[in-house]
C-alpha positions in Angstrom: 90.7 77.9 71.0 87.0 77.5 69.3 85.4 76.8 72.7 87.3 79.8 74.1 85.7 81.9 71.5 82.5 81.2 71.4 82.8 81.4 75.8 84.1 85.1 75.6 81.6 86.0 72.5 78.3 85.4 74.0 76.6 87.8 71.8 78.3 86.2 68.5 76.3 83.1 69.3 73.3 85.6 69.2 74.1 86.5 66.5 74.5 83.6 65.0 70.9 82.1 66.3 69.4 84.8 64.6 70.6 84.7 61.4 69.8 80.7 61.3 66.0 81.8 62.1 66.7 84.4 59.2 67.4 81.9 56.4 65.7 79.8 57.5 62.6 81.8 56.9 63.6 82.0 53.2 61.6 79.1 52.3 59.6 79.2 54.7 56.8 82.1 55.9 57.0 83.8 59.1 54.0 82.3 60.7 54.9 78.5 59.9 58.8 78.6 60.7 58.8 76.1 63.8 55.1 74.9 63.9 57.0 71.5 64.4 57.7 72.8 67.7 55.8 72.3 69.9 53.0 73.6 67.6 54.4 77.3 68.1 55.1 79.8 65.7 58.2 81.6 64.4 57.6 84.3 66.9 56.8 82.0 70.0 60.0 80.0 69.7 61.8 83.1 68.5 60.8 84.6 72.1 62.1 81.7 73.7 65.6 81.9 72.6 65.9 85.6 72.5 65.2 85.5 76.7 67.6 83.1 78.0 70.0 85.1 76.2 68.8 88.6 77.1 69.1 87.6 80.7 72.1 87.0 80.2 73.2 89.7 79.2 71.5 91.3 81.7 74.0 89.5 84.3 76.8 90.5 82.4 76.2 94.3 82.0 75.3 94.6 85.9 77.8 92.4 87.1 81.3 93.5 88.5 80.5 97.5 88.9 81.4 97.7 92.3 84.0 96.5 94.9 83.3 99.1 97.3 80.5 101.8 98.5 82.9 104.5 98.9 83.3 107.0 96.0 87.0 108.3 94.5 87.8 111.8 95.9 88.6 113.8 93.1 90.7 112.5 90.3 91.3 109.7 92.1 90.6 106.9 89.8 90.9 102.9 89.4 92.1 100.9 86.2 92.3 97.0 85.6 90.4 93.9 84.5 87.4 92.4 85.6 85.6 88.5 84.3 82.3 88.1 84.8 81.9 84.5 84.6 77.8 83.1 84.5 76.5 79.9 85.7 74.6 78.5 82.6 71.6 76.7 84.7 68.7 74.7 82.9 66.9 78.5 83.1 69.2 79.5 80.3 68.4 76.4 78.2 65.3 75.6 75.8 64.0 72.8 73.7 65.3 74.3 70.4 68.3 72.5 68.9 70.4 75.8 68.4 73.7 76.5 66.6 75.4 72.9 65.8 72.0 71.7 66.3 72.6 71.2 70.1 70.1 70.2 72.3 69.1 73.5 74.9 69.1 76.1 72.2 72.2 79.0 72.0 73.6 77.7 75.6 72.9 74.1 75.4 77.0 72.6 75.4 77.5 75.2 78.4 77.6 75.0 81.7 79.9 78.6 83.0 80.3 81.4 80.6 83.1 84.1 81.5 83.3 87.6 79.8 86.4 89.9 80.4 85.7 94.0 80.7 88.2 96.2 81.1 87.0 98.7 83.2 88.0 102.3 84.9 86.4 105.2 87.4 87.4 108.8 87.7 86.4 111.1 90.5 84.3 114.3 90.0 84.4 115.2 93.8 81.4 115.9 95.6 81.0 112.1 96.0 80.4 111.6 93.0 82.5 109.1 90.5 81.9 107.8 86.6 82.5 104.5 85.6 83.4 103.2 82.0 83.7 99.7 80.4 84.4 98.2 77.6 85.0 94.9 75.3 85.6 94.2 71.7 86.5 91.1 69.7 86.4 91.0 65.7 84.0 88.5 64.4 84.3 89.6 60.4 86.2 91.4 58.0 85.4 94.1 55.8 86.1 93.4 51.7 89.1 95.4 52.2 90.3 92.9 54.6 89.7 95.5 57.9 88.5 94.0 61.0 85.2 94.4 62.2 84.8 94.2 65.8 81.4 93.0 68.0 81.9 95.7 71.1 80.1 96.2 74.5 80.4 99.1 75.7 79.2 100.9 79.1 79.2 104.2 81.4 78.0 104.9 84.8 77.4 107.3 87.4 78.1 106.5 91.5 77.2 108.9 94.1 78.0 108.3 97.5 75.2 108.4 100.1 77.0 107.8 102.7 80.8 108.2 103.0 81.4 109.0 107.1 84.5 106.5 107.0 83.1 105.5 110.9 80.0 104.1 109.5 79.7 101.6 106.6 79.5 103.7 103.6 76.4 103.7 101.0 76.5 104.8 97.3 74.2 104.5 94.5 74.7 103.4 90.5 73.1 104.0 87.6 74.7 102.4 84.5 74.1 102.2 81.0 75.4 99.2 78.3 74.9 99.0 74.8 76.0 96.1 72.3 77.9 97.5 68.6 77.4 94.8 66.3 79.2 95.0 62.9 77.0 96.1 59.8 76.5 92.9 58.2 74.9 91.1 61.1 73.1 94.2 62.5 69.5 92.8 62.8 69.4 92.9 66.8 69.8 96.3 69.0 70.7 95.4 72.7 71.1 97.4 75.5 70.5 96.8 79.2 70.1 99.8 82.3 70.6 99.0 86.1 70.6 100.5 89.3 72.2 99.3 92.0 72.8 100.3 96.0 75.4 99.2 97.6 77.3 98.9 101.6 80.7 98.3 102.2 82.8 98.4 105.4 86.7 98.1 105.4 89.5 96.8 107.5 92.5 99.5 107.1 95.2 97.8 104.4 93.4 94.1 104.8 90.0 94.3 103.2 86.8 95.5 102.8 83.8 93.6 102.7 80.7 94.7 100.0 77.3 93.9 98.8 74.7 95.3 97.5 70.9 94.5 95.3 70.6 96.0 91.8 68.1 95.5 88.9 68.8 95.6 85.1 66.9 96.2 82.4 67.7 94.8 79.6 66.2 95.4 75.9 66.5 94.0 72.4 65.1 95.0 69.0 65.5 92.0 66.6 65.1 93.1 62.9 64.6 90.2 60.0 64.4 91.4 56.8 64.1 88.4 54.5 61.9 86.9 53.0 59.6 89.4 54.7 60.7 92.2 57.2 59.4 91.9 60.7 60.6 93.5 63.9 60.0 91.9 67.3 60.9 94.1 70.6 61.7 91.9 74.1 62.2 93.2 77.4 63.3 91.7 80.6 63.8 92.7 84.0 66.6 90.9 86.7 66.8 91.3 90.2 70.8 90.9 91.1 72.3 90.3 94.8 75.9 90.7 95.7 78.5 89.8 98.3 82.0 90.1 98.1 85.5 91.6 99.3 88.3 93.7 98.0 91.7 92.7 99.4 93.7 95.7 100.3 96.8 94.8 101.7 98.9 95.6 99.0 99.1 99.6 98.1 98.0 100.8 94.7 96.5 97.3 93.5 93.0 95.8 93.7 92.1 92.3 93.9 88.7 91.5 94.8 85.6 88.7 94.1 82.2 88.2 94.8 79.1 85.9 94.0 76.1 87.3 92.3 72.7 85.5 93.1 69.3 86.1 91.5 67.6 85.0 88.6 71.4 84.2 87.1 74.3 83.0 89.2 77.8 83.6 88.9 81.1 85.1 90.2 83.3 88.3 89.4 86.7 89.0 90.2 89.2 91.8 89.4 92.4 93.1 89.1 93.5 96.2 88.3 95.0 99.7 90.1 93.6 101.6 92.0 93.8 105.4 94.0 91.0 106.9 96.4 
C-alpha cells in the first residue's frame, strides 16, 4: 500500500525532496548545502533534482489527451479513466541520495510510475471540443482533522482541422495543467502547457488507429523560506510522440492504448464512455 502511494503521488515525493533541502539548510547556508557533492552548490544540486522531476511531469500532463483526431459534434461528449504510466530510465535518476536516502535522487527505487486522471470532453460544435482532467489524493490534515488534498488539475481546447470522414482527420490541442499543493507544503508552483497535432483514421465499429507529436512546457517556482528566503524558477521543454488505437467494437464504450516516445517513455490506456 506504501509503494502504491508514493507510485500514484509523484508530486508528494517532490514535495517531500524539497522540504529535506529546506531543513536541511537550517544549519547550514544556502551557498554551502551540498558542497560535498560533487563540489556543487545548494542551487546546482537543487537544479538537478527539480528536472528529472519536472520532466516528468511534463509526460504526465501531455500524455493520454487524445485517442482520436476527430472532434465531438455538439454536446457530444466522452467520460472515463485514463493511467498514464512512465518509464523511470537512468535520465530521471541523479547522484543525490533522495528521500530514504536512496541512491538516484526522488526516482531512484523506480523503474514505471503510473498516474490515474479522470478525464472528460464536451462539444462546442464548429469542430471544436474542451477537455478537462483531474486528480486528487490527500497527503495532510488540517488541525481540525479536514483533509487536505495534493490536486492536478487541467483543461483544454481541440479544434478539428480536418474532419472529412473519407480522409484521415487532423485536429489540434492546446492544454493547460496546474499542480494545487496544500498550504503547509506550498513552496513549489508547477504547471506545464502543450500543444499537440494529431491524425487518426478509423475502421467502422472495430478501431481507429492515432498518433500524433506534441511539446510541453513545463514550469516550476520553488520557494524556501528558512533559514533565508530564496526563490529559484526552472523551465523545461519535451518533445512527445504518440501511436496508438481506440477499439470501437463495442457501442458507447472506449478502450484504447498507446506508447508515448521522446525524451520520457511510457504507455496510456483508457476506459471510459464515450458519444460523437
Amino acid at each position: 500500500m506504501k509503494h502504491f502511494r508514493m507510485i500514484i503521488l509523484l508530486a508528494v515525493v517532490l514535495i517531500l525532496s524539497f522540504q529535506g533541502l529546506s531543513n536541511a539548510q537550517i544549519n547550514a547556508g544556502l551557498s554551502a548545502y551540498y558542497v560535498e557533492y560533487a563540489g556543487k552548490t545548494a542551487e546546482d544540486n537543487l537544479g538537478e533534482n527539480v528536472e528529472p522531476l519536472l520532466s516528468l511531469f511534463g509526460y504526465y500532463t501531455g500524455s493520454g489527451l487524445f485517442n482520436t483526431a476527430e472532434t465531438h459534434s455538439i454536446l457530444g461528449f466522452d467520460v472515463g479513466i485514463k493511467a498514464a504510466i512512465a518509464m523511470v530510465g537512468d535520465n530521471l535518476k541523479t547522484d543525490w541520495e533522495g528521500v530514504g536516502g536512496v541512491k538516484g535522487g526522488p526516482l531512484g527505487e523506480y523503474s514505471t510510475l503510473p498516474l490515474p486522471l479522470i478525464h472528460a470532453g464536451i462539444g462546442l460544435g464548429s469542430n471544436i471540443e474542451i477537455i478537462g482532467r483531474a486528480f486528487s489524493y490527500p497527503i495532510a490534515e488540517t488541525a481540525e482533522g479536514e483533509s487536505e488534498n495534493i490536486t492536478l488539475i487541467g483543461a483544454g481546447i481541440k479544434y478539428g482541422v480536418v474532419q472529412n470522414m473519407l480522409l484521415p482527420r487532423v485536429s489540434v490541442i492546446a492544454s493547460f495543467h496546474k499542480l494545487l499543493i496544500p498550504d503547509k507544503f506550498e513552496f513549489a508552483n508547477v504547471q506545464t502547457i502543450s500543444l499537440d497535432l494529431i491524425v487518426s483514421k478509423g475502421i467502422p465499429f472495430v478501431a481507429t488507429f492515432y498518433g500524433g507529436v506534441g511539446i510541453d512546457r513545463a514550469s516550476m517556482t520553488v520557494d524556501l523560506k528558512k533559514p533565508i528566503s530564496e526563490s529559484f524558477d526552472y523551465t523545461q521543454s519535451m518533445f512527445r510522440g504518440v501511436v496508438g488505437v481506440k477499439f470501437d467494437f463495442i457501442p458507447f464504450v472506449f478502450i484504447n492504448a498507446d506508447y508515448n516516445f521522446g525524451v520520457n517513455q511510457g504507455v496510456n490506456v483508457g476506459l471510459g464512455l464515450n458519444l460523437r
